[in-house]
N, C-alpha and C positions, 0 to 999 in steps of 0.2 A: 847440666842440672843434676847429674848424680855424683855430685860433689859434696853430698850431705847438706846442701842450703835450697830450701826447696820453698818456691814463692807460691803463695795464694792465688788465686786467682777463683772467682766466684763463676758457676754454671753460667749465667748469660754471657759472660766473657771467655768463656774458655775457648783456645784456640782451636779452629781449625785451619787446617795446612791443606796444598792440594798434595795429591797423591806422589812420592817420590818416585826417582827413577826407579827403585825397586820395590815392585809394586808386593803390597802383602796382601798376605790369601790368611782365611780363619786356618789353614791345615800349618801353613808355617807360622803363623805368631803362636799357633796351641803349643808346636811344638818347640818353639822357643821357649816360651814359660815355664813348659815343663821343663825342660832343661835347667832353667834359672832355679823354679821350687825345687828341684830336685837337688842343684847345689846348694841351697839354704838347709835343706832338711835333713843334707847329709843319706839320702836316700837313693837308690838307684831309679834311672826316670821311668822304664816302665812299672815302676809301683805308685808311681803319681795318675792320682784318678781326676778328669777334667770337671767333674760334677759333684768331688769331694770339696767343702770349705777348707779353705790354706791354714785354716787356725790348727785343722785336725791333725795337721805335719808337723803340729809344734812351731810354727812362725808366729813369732811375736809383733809390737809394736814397730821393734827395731827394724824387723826384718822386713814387714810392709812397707816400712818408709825407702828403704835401702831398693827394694824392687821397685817401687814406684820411679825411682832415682834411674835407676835400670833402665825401665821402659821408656822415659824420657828422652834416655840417650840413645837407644835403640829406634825409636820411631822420631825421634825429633821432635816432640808435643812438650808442654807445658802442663801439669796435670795437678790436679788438687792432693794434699796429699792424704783425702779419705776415701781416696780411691778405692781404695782396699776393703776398706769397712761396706761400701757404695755394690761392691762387685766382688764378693767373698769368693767365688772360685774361680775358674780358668777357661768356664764355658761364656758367663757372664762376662767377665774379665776383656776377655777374646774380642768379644760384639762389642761392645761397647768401643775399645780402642779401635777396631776395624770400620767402625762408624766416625769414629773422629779422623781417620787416616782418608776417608773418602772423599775424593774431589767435591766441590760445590760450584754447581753452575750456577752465574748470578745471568740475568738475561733483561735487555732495555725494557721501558716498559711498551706494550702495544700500545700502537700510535691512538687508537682508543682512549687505552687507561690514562695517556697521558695528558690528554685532551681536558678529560673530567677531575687532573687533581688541580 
């Protein structure tokens, strides 16, 4: 998906995945990101601030779509591409995708609930 063609997909649908073999932590995807804005902004990465909006680096429309495209490929999600506008820095950013990367237990219903639907 970061092949420049980036599908829609509406918040009630947005995918979740369970958790891959390599499980991520908020301290490696920050510092992933940074590393990515930092090559976008042509800046070196400890001058990227996690609680700075990405706009202040000079990242454009372009360049949000392109990251988004990134992250896609990096965590294997499907992701809207107003993501960026959605989650302007890399603190937000971070939670957000680390919420989507998080396994989800579905579980039968108790023999109860099942009784009464």
């Amino acid at each position: 998906m970061g092949s420049g063609i980036f599908h829609l997909f509406s918040k009630q649908n947005a995918m979740i995945i369970p958790a891959s073999a390599t499980k991520h932590t908020e301290t490696n995807l920050k510092a992933w990101l940074v590393q990515r804005v930092a090559s976008y902004a042509r800046r070196p990465p400890e001058t990227i601030a996690t609680d700075v909006p990405l706009a202040d680096y000079g990242l454009d429309s372009v360049y949000a779509l392109t990251l988004v495209g990134d992250i896609e490929d990096y965590l294997g999600l499907s992701l809207e591409p107003t993501l960026m506008w959605d989650h302007p820095d890399i603190n937000s950013l971070s939670s957000t995708l680390l919420g989507m990367t998080t396994p989800v237990s579905i579980r039968p219903p108790l023999q109860e609930e099942a009784q009464t639907v």
